[in-house]
Z-matrix of the N, CA and C atoms (Angstrom, degrees):
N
C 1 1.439
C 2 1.532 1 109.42
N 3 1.404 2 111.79 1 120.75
C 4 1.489 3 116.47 2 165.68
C 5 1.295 4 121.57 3 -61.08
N 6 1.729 5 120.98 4 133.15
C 7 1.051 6 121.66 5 169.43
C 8 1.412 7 137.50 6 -81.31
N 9 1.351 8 144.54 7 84.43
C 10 1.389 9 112.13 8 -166.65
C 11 1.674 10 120.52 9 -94.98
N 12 1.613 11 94.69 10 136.58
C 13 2.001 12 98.62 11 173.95
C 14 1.441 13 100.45 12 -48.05
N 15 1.853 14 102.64 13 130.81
C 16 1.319 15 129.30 14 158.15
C 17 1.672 16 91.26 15 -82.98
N 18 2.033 17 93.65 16 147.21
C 19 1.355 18 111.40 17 157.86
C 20 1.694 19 126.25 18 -69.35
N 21 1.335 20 104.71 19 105.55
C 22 1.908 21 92.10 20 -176.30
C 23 1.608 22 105.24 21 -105.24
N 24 1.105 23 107.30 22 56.80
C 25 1.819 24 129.83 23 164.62
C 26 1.229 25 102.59 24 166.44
N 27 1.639 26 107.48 25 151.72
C 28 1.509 27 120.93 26 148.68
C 29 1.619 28 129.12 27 -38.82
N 30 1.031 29 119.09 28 -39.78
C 31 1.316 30 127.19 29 167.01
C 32 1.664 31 116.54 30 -77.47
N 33 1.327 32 95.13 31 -42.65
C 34 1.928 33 90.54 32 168.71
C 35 1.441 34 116.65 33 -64.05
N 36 1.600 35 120.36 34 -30.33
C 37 1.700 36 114.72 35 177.32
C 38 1.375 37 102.99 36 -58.39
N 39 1.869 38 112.99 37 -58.85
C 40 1.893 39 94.24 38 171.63
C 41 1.044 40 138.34 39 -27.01
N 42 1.088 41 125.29 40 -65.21
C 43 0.866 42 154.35 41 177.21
C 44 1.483 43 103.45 42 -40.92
N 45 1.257 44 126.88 43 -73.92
C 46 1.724 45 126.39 44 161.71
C 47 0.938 46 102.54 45 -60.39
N 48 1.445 47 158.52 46 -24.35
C 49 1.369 48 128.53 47 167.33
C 50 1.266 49 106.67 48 -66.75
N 51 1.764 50 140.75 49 -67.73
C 52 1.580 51 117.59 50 152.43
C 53 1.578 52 137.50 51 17.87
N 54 1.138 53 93.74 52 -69.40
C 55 1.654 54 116.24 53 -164.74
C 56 1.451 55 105.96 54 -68.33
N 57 1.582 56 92.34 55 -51.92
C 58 1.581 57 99.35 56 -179.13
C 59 1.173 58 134.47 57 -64.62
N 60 1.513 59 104.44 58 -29.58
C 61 1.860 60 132.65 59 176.11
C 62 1.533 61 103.78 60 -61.00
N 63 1.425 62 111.93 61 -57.84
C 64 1.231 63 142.58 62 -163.92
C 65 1.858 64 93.79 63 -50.38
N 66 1.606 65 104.27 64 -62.66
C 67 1.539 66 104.35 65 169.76
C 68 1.328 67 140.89 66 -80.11
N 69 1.538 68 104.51 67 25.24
C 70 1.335 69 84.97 68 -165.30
C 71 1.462 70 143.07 69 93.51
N 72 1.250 71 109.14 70 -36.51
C 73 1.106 72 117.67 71 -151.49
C 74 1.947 73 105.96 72 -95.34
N 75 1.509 74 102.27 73 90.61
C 76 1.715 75 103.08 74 -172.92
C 77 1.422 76 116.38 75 -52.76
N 78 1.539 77 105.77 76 -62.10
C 79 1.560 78 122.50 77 -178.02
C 80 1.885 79 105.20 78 -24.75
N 81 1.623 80 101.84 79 -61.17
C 82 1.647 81 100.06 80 173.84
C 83 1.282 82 108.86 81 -58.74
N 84 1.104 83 139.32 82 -66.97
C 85 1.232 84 130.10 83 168.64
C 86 1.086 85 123.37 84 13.12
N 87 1.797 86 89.38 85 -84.04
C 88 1.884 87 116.30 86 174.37
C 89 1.104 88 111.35 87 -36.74
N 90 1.891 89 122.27 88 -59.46
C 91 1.041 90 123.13 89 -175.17
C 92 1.808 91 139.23 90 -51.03
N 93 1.486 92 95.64 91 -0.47
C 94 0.881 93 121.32 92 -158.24
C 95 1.712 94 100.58 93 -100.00
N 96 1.164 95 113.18 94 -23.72
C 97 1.505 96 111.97 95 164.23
C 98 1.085 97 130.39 96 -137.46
N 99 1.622 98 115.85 97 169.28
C 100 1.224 99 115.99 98 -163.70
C 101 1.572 100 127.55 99 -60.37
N 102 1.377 101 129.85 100 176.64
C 103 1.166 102 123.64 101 -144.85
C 104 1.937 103 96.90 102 -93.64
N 105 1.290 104 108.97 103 -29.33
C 106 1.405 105 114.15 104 157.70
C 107 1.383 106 137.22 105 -118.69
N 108 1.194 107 90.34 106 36.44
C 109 1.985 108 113.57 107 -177.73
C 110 1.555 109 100.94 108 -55.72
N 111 1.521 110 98.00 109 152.86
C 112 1.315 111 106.31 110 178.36
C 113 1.840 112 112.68 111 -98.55
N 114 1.258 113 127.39 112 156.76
C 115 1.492 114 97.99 113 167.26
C 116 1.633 115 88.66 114 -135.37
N 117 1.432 116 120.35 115 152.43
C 118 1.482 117 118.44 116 165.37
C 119 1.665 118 116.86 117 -139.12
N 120 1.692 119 93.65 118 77.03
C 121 1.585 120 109.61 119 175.15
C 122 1.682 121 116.59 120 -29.78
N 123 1.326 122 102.18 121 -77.72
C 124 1.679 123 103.88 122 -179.15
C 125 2.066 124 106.39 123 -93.47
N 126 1.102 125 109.78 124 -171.40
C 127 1.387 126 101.34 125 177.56
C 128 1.597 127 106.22 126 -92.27
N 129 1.466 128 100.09 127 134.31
C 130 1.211 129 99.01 128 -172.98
C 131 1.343 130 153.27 129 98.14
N 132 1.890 131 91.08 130 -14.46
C 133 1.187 132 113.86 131 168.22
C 134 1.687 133 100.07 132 -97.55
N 135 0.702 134 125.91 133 136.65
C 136 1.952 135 143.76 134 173.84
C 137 1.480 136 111.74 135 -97.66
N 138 1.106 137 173.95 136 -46.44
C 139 1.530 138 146.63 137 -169.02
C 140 1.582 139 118.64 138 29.52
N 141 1.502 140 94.40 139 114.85
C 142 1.964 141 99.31 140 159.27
C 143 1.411 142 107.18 141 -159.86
N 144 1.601 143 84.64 142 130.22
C 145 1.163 144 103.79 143 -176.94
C 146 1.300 145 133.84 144 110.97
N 147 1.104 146 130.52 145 155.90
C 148 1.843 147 137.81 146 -167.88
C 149 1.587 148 99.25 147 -39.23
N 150 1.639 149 106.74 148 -72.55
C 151 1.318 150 104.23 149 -161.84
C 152 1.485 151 127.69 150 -56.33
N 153 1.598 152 103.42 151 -40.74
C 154 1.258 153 122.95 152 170.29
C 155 1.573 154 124.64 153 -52.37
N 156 1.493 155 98.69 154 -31.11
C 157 1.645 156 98.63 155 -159.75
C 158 1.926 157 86.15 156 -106.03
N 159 1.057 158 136.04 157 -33.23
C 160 1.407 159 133.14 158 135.58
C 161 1.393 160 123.28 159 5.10
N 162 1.695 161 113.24 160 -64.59
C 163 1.249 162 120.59 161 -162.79
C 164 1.689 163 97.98 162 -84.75
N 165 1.338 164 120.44 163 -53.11
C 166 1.498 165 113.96 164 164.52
C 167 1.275 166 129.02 165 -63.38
N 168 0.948 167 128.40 166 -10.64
C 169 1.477 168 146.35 167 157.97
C 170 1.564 169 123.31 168 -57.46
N 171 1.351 170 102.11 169 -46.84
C 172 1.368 171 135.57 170 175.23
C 173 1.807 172 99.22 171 -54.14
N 174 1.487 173 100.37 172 -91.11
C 175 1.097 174 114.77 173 179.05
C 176 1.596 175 132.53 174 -21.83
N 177 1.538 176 109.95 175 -60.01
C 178 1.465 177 139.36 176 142.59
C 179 1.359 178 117.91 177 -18.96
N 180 1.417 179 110.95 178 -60.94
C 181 1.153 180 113.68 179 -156.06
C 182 2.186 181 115.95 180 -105.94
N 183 1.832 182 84.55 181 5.14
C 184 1.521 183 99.81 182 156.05
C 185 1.055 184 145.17 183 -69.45
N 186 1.784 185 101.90 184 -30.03
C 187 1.572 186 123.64 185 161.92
C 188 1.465 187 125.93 186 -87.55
N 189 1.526 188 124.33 187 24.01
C 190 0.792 189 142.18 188 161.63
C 191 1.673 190 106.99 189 31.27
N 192 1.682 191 88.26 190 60.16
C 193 1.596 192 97.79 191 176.29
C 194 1.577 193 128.75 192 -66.21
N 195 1.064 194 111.51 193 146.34
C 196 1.705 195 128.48 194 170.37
C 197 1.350 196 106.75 195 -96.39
N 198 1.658 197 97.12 196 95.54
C 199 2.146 198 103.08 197 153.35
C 200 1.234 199 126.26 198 -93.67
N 201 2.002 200 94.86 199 127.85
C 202 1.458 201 84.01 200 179.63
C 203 1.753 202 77.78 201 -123.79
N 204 1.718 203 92.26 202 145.45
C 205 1.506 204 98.30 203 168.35
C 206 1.805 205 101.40 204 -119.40
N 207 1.365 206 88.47 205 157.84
C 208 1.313 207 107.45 206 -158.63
C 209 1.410 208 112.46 207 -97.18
N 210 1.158 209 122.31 208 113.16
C 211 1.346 210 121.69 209 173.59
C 212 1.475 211 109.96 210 79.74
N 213 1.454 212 120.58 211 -153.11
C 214 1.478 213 106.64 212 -152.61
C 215 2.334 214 82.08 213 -112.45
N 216 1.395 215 87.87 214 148.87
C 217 1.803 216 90.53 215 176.58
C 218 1.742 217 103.16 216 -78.00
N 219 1.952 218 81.82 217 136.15
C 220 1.905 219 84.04 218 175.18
C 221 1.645 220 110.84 219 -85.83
N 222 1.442 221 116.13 220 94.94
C 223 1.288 222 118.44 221 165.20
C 224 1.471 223 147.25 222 -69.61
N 225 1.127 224 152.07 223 161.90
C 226 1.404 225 155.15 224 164.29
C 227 0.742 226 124.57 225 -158.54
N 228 1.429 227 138.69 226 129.79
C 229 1.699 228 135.85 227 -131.33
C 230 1.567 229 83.13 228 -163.06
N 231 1.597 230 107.90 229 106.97
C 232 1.695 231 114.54 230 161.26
C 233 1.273 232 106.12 231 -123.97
N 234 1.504 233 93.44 232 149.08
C 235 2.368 234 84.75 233 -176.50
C 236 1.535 235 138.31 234 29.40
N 237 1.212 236 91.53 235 45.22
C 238 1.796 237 90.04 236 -168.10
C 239 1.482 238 114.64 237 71.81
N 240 1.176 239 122.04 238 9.08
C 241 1.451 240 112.50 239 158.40
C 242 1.505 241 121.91 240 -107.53
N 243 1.422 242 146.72 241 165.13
C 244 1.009 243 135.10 242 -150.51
C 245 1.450 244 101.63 243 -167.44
N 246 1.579 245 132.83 244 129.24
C 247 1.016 246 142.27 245 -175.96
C 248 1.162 247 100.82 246 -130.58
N 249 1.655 248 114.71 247 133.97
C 250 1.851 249 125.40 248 -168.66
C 251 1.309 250 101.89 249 -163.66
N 252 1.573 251 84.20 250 126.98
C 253 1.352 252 114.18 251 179.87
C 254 1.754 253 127.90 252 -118.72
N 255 1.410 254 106.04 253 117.78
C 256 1.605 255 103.62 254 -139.78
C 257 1.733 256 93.17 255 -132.88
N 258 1.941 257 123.98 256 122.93
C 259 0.897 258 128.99 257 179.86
C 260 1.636 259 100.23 258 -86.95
N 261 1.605 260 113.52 259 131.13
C 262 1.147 261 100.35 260 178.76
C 263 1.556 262 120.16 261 -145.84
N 264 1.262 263 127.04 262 -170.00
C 265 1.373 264 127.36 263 174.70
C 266 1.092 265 115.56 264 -143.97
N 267 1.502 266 126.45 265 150.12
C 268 1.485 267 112.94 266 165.44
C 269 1.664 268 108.17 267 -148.38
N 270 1.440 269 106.33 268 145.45
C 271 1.660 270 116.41 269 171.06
C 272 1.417 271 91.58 270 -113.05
N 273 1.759 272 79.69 271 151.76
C 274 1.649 273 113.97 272 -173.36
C 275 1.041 274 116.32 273 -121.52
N 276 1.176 275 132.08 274 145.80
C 277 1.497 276 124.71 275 154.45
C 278 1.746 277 108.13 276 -98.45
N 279 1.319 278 119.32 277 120.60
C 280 1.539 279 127.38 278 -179.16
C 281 1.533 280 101.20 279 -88.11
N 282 1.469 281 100.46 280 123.82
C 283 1.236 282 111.00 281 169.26
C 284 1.544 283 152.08 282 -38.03
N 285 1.305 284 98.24 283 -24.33
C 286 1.644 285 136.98 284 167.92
C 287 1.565 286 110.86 285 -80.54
N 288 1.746 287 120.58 286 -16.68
C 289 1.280 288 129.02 287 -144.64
C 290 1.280 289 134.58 288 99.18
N 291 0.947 290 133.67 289 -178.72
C 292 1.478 291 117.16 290 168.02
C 293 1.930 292 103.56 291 103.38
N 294 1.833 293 98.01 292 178.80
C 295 1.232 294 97.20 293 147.01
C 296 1.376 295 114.98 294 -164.35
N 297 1.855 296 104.74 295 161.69
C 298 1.934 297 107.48 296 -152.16
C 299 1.574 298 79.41 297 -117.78
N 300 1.692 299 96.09 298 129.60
C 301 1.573 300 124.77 299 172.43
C 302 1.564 301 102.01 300 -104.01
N 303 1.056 302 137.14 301 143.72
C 304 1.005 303 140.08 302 135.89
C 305 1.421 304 135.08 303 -152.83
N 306 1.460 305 133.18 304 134.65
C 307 1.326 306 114.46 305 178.71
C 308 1.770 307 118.44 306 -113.06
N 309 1.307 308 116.15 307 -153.02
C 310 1.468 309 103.94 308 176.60
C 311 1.479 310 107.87 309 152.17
N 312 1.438 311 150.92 310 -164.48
C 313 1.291 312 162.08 311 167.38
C 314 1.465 313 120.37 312 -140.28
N 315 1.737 314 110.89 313 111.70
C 316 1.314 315 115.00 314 -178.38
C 317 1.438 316 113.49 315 -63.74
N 318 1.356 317 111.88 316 -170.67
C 319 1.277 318 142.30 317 173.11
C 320 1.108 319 122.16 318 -154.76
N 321 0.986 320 124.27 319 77.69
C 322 1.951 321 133.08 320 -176.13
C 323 1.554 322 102.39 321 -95.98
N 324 1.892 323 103.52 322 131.17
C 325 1.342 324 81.45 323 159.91
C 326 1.552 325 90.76 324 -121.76
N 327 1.530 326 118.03 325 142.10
C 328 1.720 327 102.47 326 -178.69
C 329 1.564 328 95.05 327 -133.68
N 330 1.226 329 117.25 328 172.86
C 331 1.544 330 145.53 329 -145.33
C 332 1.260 331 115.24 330 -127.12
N 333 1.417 332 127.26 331 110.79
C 334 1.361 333 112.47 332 -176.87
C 335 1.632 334 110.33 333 -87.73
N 336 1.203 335 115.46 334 136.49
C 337 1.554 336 133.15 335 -174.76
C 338 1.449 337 101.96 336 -60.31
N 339 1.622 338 117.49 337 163.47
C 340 1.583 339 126.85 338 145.50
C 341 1.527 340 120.14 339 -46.73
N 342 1.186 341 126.53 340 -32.66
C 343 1.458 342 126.28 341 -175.94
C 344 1.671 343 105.68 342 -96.40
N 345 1.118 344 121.02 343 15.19
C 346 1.188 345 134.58 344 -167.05
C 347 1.484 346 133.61 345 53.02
N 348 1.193 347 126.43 346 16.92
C 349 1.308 348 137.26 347 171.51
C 350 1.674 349 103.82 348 -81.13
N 351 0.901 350 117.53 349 166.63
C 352 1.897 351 140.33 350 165.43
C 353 1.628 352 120.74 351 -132.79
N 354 1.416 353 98.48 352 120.02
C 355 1.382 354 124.45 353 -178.68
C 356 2.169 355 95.10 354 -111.34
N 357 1.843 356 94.89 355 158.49
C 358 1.227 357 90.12 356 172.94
C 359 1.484 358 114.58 357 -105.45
N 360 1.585 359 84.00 358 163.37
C 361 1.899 360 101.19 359 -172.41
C 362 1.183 361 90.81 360 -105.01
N 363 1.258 362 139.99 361 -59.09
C 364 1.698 363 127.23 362 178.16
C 365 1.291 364 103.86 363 -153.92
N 366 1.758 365 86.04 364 135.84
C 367 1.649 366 106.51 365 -177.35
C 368 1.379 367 100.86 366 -117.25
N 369 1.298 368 128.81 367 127.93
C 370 1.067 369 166.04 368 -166.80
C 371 1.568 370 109.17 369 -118.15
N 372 1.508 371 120.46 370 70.89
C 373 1.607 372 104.85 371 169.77
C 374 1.300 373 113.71 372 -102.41
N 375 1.521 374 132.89 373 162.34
C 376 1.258 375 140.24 374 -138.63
C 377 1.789 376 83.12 375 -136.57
N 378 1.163 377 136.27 376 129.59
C 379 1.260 378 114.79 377 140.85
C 380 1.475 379 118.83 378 -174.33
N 381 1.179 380 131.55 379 147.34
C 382 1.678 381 138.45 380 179.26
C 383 1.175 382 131.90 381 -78.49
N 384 1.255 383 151.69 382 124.53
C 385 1.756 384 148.42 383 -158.84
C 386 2.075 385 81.67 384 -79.28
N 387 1.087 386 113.39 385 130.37
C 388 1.220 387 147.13 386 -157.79
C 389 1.814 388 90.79 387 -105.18
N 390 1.246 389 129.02 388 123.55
C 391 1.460 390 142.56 389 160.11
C 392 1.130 391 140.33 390 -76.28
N 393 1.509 392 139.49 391 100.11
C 394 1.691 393 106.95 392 -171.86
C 395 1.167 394 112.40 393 96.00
């Protein structure tokens, strides 16, 4: 049985979400949030749930993007809940060729578990296809 690293901070889930994006690797991804998390890629679109967040996950994680976030994340952590706010960027590789720039500022709010790790409940990223 494979093990996967739990996030033991808000800043450590970035950080594995990064890593994980970076490889490919969706399943971690997934693992990475909650079991009825919401996600809202563009505005307006809503996602919840495995299957749902799966298929954008998928997609995402074909271009074997590079996150770099910028500067230090604005956090706040009450009762095991946690709101983070993260300036960021990402390169893509487009499947056709090419390459996908984009930057923007999340909105995570994530949940710290019984075993004390934190997975997210809804990620909210903000961001623009970048030119040039």
């Amino acid at each position: 049985m494979t093990t996967i690293e739990s996030a033991t901070s808000p800043a450590h889930l970035m950080s594995l979400f990064a890593r994980r994006a970076a490889a490919g690797d969706v399943d971690g991804l997934l693992a990475l949030y909650e079991s009825d998390a919401v996600f809202e890629p563009p505005l307006g679109t809503v996602l919840r749930g495995a299957n749902q967040l799966r298929a954008a996950l998928s997609a995402f994680a074909a271009m074997r993007p590079r996150i770099q976030y910028t500067g230090e994340a604005d956090c706040v952590i009450v009762d095991g809940i946690a709101i983070v706010a993260n300036t960021w960027t990402v390169i893509g590789d487009l499947p056709g060729g090419g390459i996908h720039r984009e930057a923007g500022l999340s909105a995570d709010v994530l949940r710290q578990q019984a075993d004390g790790s934190w997975l997210i409940l809804i990620d909210q990223p903000r961001g623009s296809v970048v030119t040039g």
